[in-house]
C-alpha positions, 0 to 999 in steps of 0.5 A: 536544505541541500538536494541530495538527489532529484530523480523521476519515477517511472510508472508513478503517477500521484506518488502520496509516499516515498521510503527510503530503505538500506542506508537511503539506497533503495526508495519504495515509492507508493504510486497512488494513480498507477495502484503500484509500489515501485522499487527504484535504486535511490542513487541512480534513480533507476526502476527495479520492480513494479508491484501491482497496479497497470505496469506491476511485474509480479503475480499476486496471490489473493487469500482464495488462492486466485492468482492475478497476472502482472498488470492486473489490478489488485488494489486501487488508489492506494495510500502510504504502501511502506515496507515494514521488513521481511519483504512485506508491505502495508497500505490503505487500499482506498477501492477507488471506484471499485465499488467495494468497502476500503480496506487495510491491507498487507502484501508480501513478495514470496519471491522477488526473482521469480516476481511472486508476491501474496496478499497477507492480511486485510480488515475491511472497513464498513465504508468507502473512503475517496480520500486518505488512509494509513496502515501501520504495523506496530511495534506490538503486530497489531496495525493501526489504520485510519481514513475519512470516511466518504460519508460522515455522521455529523453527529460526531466531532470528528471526521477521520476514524482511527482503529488498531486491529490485531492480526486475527482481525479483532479490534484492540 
């Protein structure tokens, strides 16, 4: 029960996850309102890198080869961004007020120094989703998602929807 450390997060706004990385020296925390990932050295607190969303430092590279500048919005209204090695990240892109299905989504940083960084994969949902989401990368490749729907058949029993999706984008 005792704090270890207690820090703020620069350019992080409605932070839904926090990871930490390297023996507990390196947190990415996922900033939700900012549509970032930012890398903060977990000892002093200090900021290193903003990926994607208002204050993202890097160019990101989406799958038709269009390249978007730092601070351009890639993804929006993200949930669980977390690293999961080999400089790639995954989350659930909830689209929030793009007007564009919700996705699952991966993201790999090509170049940390030059600041380059490329989406990877994704699978679209057929719906919208305001609120949660996941995206996990199993221990097979495959990626496990889920998220409520924003609008629900009541028919079934249950509101959240979990799918595992394997890299080509097929459904398991």
């Amino acid at each position: 029960g005792e704090i270890l450390t207690k820090f703020s997060v620069p350019h992080g706004d409605d932070v839904n996850h926090c990871q930490l990385v390297e023996d507990d020296g390196v947190a990415f925390v996922s900033s939700r309102l900012t549509n970032g990932l930012v890398k903060m050295n977990a000892t002093t607190g200090d900021r290193i890198w903003v990926l994607g969303g208002e204050y993202g430092e890097f160019n990101i590279t989406d799958f038709d080869g269009t390249t978007y500048p730092p601070g351009a919005t890639v993804w929006k209204g993200q949930h669980n961004a977390e690293y999961f090695g080999d400089a790639e990240f995954c989350m659930f892109d909830n689209q929030y007020d793009m007007g564009n299905n919700s996705r699952l989504l991966c993201v790999t940083i090509d170049d940390e120094d030059a600041r380059l960084a490329s989406l990877t994969w994704e699978y679209q949902f057929d719906d919208y989703s305001t609120h949660f989401g996941d995206n996990d990368r199993l221990p097979t490749g495959n990626f496990l998602g889920l998220h409520w729907p924003d609008t629900v058949d009541y028919d079934d029993q249950f509101e959240v929807r979990v799918i595992e999706v394997e890299n080509d984008g097929d459904v398991a």
